[in-house]
MIKOLKE-799670 format. One line per 5 residues: number of its first residue (from 1); their letters; for each residue x, y negated, z negated of C-alpha. Coordinates in Angstrom, 1 decimal. Layout:
<pts>
NUM	A	X,Y,Z | ...
</pts>
This chain:
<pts>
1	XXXXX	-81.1,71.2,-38.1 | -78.2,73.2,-37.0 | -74.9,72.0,-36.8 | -74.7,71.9,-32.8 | -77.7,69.9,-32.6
6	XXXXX	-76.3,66.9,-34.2 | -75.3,64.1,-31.9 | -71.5,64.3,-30.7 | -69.2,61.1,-32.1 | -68.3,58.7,-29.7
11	XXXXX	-65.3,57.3,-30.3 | -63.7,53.8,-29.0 | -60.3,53.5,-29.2 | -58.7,50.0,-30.7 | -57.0,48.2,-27.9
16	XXXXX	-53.6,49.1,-30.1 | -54.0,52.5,-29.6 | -53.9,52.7,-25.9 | -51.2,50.9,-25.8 | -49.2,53.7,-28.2
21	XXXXX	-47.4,56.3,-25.9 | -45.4,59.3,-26.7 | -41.5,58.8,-27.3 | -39.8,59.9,-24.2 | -37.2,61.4,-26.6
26	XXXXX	-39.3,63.5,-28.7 | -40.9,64.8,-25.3 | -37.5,66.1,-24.4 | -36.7,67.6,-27.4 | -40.0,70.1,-26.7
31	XXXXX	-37.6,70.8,-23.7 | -34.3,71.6,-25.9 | -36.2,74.1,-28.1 | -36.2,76.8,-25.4 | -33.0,79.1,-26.2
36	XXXXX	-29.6,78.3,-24.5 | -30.5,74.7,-24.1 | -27.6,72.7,-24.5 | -28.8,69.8,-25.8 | -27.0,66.1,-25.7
41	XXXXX	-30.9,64.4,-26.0 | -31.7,64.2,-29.2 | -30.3,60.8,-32.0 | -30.4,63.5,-34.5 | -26.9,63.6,-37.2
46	XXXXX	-25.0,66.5,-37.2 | -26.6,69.2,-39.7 | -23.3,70.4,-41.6 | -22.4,66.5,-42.5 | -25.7,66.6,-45.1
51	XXXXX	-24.1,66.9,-48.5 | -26.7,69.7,-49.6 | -24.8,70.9,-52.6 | -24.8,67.0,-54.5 | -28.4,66.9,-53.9
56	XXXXX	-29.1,70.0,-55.4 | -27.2,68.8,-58.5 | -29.0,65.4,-58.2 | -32.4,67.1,-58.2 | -31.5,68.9,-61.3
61	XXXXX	-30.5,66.0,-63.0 | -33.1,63.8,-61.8 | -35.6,66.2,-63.0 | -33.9,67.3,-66.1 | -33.7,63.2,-67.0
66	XXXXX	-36.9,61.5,-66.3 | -38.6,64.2,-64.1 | -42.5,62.4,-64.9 | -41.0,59.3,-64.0 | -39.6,60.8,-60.4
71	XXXXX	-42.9,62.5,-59.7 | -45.2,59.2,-60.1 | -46.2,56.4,-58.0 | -43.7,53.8,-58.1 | -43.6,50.1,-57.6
76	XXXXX	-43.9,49.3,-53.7 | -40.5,47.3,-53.5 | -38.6,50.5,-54.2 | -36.6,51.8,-57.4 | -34.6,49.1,-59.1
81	XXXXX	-31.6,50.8,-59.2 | -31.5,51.7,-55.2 | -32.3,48.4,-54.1 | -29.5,47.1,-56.8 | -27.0,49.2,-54.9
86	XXXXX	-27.9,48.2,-51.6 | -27.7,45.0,-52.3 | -24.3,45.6,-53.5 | -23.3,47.4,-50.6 | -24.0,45.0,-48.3
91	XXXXX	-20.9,42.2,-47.1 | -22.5,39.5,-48.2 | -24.7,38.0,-51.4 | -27.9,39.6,-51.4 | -30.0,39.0,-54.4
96	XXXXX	-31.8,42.6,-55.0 | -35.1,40.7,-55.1 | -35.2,40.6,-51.4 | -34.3,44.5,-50.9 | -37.4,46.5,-49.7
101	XXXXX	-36.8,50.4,-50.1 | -38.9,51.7,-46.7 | -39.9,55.3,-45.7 | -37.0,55.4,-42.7 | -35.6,52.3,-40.9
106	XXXXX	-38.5,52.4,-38.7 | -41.3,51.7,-41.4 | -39.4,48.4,-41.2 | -39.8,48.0,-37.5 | -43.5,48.7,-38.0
111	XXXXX	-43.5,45.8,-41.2 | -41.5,43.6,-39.1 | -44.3,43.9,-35.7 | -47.2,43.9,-38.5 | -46.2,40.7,-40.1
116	XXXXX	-44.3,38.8,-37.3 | -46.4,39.5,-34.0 | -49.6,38.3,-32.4 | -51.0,39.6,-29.2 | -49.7,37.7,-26.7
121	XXXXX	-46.7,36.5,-28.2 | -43.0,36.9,-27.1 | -40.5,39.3,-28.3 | -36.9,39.6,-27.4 | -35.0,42.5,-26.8
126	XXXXX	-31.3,43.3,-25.6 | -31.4,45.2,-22.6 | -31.3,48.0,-23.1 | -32.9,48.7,-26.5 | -34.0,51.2,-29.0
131	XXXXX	-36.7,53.0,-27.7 | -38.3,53.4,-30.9 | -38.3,49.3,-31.4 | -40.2,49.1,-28.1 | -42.5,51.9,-29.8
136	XXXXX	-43.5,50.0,-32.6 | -43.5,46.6,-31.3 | -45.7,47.8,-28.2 | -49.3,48.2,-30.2 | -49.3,44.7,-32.0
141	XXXXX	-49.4,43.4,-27.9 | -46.6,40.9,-27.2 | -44.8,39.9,-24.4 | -41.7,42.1,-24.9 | -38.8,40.4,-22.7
146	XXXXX	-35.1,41.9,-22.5 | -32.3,39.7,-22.5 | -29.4,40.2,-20.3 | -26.7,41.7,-21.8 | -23.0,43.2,-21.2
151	XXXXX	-20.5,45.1,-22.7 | -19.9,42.4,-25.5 | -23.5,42.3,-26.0 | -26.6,39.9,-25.3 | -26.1,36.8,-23.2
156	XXXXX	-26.5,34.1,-24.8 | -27.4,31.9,-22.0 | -29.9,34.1,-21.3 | -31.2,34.2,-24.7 | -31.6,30.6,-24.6
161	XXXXX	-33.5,30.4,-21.2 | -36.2,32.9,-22.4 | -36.0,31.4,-26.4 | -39.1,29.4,-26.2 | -42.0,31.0,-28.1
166	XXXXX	-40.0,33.9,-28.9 | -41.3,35.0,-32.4 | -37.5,36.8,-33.3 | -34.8,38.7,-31.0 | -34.3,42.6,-32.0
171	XXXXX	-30.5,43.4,-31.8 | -28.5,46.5,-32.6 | -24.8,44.8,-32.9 | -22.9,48.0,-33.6 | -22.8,51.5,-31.6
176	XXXXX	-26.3,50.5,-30.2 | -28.9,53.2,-29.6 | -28.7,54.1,-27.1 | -25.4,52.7,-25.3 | -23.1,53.1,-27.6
181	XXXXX	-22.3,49.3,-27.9 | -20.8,47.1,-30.3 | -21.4,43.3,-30.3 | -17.7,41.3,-30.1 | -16.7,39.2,-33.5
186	XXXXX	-16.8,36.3,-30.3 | -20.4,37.2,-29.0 | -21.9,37.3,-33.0 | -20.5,33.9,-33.9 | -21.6,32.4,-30.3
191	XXXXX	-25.3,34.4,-30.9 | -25.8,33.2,-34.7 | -25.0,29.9,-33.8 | -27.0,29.9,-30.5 | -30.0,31.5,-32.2
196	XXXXX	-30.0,28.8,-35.4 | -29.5,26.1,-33.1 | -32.9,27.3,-31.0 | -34.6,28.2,-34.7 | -34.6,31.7,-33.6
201	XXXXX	-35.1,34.4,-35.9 | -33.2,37.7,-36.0 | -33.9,41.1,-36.5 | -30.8,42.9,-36.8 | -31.1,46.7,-37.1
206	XXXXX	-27.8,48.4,-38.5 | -28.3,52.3,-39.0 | -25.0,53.3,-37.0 | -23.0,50.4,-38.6 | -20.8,53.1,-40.8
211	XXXXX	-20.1,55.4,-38.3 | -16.8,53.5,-36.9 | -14.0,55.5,-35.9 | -10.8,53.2,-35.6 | -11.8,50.0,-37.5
216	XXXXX	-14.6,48.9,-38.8 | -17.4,46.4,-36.7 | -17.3,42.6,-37.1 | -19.0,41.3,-39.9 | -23.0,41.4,-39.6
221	XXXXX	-25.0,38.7,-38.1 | -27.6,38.5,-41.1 | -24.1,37.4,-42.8 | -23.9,34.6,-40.6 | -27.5,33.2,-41.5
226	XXXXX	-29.3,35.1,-44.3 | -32.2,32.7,-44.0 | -32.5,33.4,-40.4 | -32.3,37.5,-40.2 | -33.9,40.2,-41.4
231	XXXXX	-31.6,42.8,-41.6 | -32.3,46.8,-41.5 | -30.3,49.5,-42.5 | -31.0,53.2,-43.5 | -29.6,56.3,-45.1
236	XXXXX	-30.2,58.6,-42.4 | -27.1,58.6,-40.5 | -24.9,58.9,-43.6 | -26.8,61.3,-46.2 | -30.1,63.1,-44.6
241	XXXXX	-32.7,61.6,-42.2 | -34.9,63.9,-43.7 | -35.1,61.7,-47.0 | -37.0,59.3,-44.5 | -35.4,56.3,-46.5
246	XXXXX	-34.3,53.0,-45.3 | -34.0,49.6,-46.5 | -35.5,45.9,-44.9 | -33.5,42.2,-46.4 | -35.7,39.6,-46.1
251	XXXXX	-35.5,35.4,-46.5 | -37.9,34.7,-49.6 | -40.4,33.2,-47.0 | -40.6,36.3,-45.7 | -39.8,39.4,-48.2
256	XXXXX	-43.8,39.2,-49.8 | -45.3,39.7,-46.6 | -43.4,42.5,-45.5 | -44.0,43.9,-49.1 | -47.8,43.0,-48.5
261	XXXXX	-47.4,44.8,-45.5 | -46.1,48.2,-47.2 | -48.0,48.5,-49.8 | -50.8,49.0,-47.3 | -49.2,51.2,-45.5
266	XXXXX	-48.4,53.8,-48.1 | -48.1,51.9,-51.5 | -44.4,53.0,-51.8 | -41.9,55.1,-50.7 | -41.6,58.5,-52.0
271	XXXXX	-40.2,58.3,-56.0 | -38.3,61.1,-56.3 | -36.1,60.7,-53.1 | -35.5,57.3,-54.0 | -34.2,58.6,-57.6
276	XXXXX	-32.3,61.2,-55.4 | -30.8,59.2,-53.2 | -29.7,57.0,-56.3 | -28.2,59.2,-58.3 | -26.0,60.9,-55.3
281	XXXXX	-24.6,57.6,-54.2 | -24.4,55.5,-58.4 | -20.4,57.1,-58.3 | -18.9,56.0,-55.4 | -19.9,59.1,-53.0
286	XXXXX	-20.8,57.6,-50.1 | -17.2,56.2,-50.0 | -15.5,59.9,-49.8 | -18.4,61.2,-47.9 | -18.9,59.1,-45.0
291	XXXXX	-15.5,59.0,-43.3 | -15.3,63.1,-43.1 | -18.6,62.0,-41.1 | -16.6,59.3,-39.1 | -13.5,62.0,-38.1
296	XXXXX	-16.0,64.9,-37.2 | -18.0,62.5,-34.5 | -14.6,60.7,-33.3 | -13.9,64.3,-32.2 | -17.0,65.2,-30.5
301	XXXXX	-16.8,62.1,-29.0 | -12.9,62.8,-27.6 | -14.0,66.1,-26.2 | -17.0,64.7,-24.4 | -14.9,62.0,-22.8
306	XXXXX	-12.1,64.5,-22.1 | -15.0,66.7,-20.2 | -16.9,64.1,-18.5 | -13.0,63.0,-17.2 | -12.4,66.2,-16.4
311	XXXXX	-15.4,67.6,-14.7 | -16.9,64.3,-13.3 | -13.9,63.6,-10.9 | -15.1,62.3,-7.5 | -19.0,62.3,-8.3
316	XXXXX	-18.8,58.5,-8.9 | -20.4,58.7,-12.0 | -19.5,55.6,-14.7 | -19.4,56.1,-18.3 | -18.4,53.9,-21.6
321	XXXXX	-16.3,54.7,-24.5 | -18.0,54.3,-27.9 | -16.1,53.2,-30.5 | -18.3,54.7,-33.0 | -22.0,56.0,-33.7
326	XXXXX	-23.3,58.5,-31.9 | -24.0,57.9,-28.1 | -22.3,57.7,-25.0 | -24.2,55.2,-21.8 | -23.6,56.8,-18.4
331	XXXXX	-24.5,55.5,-15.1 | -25.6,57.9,-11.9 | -24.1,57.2,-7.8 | -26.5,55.1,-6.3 | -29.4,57.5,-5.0
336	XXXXX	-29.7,59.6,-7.8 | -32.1,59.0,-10.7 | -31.6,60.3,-14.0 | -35.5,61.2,-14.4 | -35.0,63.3,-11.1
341	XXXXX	-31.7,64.8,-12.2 | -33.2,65.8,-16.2 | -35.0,69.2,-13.9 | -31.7,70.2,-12.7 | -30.0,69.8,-15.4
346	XXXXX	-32.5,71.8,-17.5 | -32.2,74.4,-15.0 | -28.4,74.7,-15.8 | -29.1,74.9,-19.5 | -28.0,71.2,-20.3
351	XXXXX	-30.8,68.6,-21.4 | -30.1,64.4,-21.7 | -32.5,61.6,-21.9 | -33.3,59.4,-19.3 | -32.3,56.1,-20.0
356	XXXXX	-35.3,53.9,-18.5 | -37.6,54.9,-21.2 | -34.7,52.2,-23.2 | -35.4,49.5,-21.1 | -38.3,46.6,-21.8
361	XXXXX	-38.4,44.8,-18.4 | -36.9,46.5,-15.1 | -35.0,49.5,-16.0 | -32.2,51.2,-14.1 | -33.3,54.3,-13.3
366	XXXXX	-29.2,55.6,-12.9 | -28.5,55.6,-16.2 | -28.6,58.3,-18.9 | -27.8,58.7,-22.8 | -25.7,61.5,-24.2
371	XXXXX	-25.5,62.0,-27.9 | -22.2,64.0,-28.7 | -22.9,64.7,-32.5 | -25.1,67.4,-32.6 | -22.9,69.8,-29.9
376	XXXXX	-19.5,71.8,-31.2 | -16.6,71.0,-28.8 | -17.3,74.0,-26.9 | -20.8,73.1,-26.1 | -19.5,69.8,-24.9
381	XXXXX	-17.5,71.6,-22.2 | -19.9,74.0,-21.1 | -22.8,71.3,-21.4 | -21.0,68.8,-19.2 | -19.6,71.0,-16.7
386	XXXXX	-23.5,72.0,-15.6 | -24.4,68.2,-16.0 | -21.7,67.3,-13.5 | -22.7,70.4,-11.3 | -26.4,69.4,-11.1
391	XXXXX	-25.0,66.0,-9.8 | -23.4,68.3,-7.4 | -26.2,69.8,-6.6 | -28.6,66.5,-6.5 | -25.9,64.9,-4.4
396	XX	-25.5,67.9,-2.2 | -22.1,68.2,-2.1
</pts>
């Protein structure tokens, strides 16, 4: 029998799977490879804040050390002395027991859908929301409801009218992806004591949390009620995301699921960046490190608000003012959409990313995300002087 005789596979698709759709982001980024794209689309850190020379010397030493031990498989809760110095870092008492080393902070939004979320059930959201929450929530089938929220974060009213059922409520409390905001000390105390009153779980996601540029964010939800949050945090946004490593802190009801959960996934995180990653931060690194990241993207930030003040002028075109992380919200005139507008802007050599895609119920199609850590200063300019002359052009003025 030859080979093109045999009978073509027919393959059926799990009702999961068509629910799976590209990321809007990573679509864009396809965009922002052509040359001379400026690009303000992508969540990526800036390259030349990746402390390339200590890793180098922690390879060596890792290797040199215990290099079998770094090249095996590795228990699936992660390498003892990692999840001991998470726990440590962390603002409140964490017993290391309940630290889950995950590949990236979004392995942790997959655990967290796999273990918490039947078809059919209801999941809160703040509106808007991480897009790649809404990714990984989306295949296990629930109802995925955003709560209203403003510039001090979720309403809790709101929360409370759309509470019942709700298997946990996803929140990013500081420098949100993708609107830049931070939850008020006022709005954390009223939401942790709204959420325990309803016997709603929380799933606070904190991988921006260090990047503050004035004073540092209110303390953490998960602080608040331990045994009523899992919290999330990564290493991406203050060493490499490249490393792919994150971290999940889970009640004891909880923690053996989502460990249940990884080690079918991929048995464990990768050994040797967990060793890595160990051995870079055991001396007190990431506390000399991470504020030359903080001063760098307070600048970038300045100069995009300078631009967008100076070239924006008349256009009617709204905008916040991060105080820290990496993204800036901004909000079209009424008639324009930012979907419509993205062509344009290409056109002119400047890319963004819509900011529906962020959105779990009815989305404002007006808005738009800009990340300002990624561009030098004189990017910035030149990037938001086409934006705001595409809006010219759009507006056609």
């Amino acid at each position: 029998m030859k080979l093109n005789d045999l009978q073509q596979a027919s393959w059926t698709l799990a009702r999961r799977a068509e629910r799976m759709n590209p990321s809007v982001i990573r679509e864009i980024l396809k965009v922002t490879e052509r040359p001379g794209i400026i690009s303000f689309a992508g969540g990526l850190p800036a390259p030349r804040t990746f402390p390339v020379a200590e890793f180098a010397d922690a390879c060596a030493r890792v290797l040199r050390d215990d290099g079998r031990a770094a090249l095996q498989y590795s228990a699936s809760e992660g390498y003892a002395p990692l999840r001991e110095a998470v726990a440590d870092m962390l603002p409140w008492n964490v017993d290391p027991a309940h630290v889950l080393i995950t590949t990236g902070s979004q392995q942790g939004l997959d655990l967290v859908a796999k273990v918490l979320v039947d078809a059919g059930s209801r999941v809160l959201v703040e509106t808007p929301t991480y897009l790649g929450a809404l990714q990984a929530f989306t295949p296990m089938e629930p109802e995925i409801a955003g709560v209203a929220s403003d510039a001090e974060g979720p309403d809790t009213q709101d929360l409370a009218r759309k509470a019942t059922g709700a298997r946990f409520f996803y929140v990013l409390p500081n420098f949100q992806n993708p609107t830049g905001r931070m939850i008020s000390e006022a709005r954390r105390a009223e939401l942790s004591t709204r959420a325990a009153s309803l016997g709603l779980p929380i799933v606070e996601d904190n991988p921006y949390g260090d990047l503050w540029f004035d004073q540092p964010p209110p303390l953490a939800i998960t602080a608040r009620n331990p045994e009523g949050c899992i919290y999330l945090g990564s290493f991406s946004k203050v060493l490499a995301p490249g490393l792919r490593l994150g971290y999940v802190v889970a009640p004891a009801g909880i923690a053996p699921k989502l460990l249940q959960a990884k080690q079918a996934a991929d048995l464990h995180t990768p050994t040797f960046n967990q060793r890595i990653v160990a051995e870079v931060i055991k001396d007190g690194f990431l506390e000399r490190h991470v504020p030359t990241i903080r001063a760098l993207y307070k600048s970038q930030r300045d100069a995009m608000l300078a631009a967008l003040e100076r070239e924006m002028g008349g256009l009617d075109v709204t905008w916040n003012r991060p105080d820290g992380g990496m993204f800036l919200w901004a909000r079209l005139p009424a008639g324009l959409s930012a979907a419509g507008l993205l062509p344009q802007a290409v056109n002119r050599g400047v890319a963004f990313v819509p900011g529906a895609a962020f959105y779990a119920d009815e989305a404002d199609p007006r808005t738009l995300r800009l990340s300002f850590v990624t561009a030098s200063v004189q990017q910035i300019d030149t990037g938001i002087a086409a934006l705001a002359a595409a809006v010219r052009e759009a507006l056609g003025s």
